[in-house]
N, C-alpha and C positions, 0 to 999 in steps of 0.2 A: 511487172514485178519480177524480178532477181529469186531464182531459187539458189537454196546454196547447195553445191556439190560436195556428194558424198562418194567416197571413194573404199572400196573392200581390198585391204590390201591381204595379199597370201606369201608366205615365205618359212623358209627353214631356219629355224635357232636351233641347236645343238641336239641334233636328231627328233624335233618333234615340230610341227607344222602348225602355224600360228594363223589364224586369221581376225586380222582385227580392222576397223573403219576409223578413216582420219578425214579431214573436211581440205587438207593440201597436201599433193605428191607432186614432185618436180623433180628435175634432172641436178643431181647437189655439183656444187663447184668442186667436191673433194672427186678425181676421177673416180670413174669405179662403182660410183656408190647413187643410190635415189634418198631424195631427201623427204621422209615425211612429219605432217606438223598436224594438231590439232586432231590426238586420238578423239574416238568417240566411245563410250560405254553405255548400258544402259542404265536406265532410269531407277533412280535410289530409292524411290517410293514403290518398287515391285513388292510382291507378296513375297512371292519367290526370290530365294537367291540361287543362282549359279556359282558352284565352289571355281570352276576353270575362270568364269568372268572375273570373280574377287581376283583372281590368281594372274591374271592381267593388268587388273588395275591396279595392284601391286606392283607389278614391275614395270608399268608405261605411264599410271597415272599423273605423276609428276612430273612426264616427261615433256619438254617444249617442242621437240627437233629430234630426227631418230635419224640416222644415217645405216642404211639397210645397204652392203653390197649386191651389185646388181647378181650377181650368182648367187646370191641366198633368195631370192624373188621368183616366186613361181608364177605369180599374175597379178595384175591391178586391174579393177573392175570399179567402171564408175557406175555406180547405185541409184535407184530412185529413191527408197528407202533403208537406211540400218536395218541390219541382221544383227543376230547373238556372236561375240565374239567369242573364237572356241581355239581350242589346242586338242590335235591330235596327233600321235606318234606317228611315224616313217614307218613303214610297212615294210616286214625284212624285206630283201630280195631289193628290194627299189634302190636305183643310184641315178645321181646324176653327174653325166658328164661332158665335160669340155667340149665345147665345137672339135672335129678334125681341122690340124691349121691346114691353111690354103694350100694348094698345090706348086710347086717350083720352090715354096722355101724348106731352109733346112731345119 
């Protein structure tokens, strides 16, 4: 039996850090960028709701295909099981930056 792969993607949208689970990541044809497909949320029958999850599923639910550049991507983690998709803010002080280019070019 075929399990299907779950995947916790991690990455930055406009200062605040996103992690949410999709069932495919790949390398997209547009350079630059990773292609993911088939967010996941959780289950509509919870007791509880999560305001951040809602707050997700608003913005990704409808989504078929996200094209995340790869400098906005802090990790991809393939999963056993879904976790709670969550948003958290960039902690001042924290940057990220560019590799140094290689040596000998200008």
């Amino acid at each position: 039996m075929t399990s299907k792969k779950i995947y916790r993607v991690v990455f930055i949208n406009h200062s605040e850090v996103f992690e949410l689970y999709a069932r495919k990541v790949i390398s997209s044809e547009v350079y630059g960028f990773v292609e993911v497909e088939g967010w996941i949320f959780g289950e509509k029958s919870a007791v509880l709701v999560d305001p951040t999850e809602e707050r997700l599923k608003a913005l990704f639910g409808s989504v078929e295909r996200s094209l995340i550049p790869m400098t906005s991507i802090i990790r991809i983690d393939e999963v056993k099981q879904q976790g709670t998709a969550r948003i958290t803010a960039v902690k001042s002080g924290a940057s990220v930056s560019p590799l140094p280019p290689p040596k000998g070019s200008s």
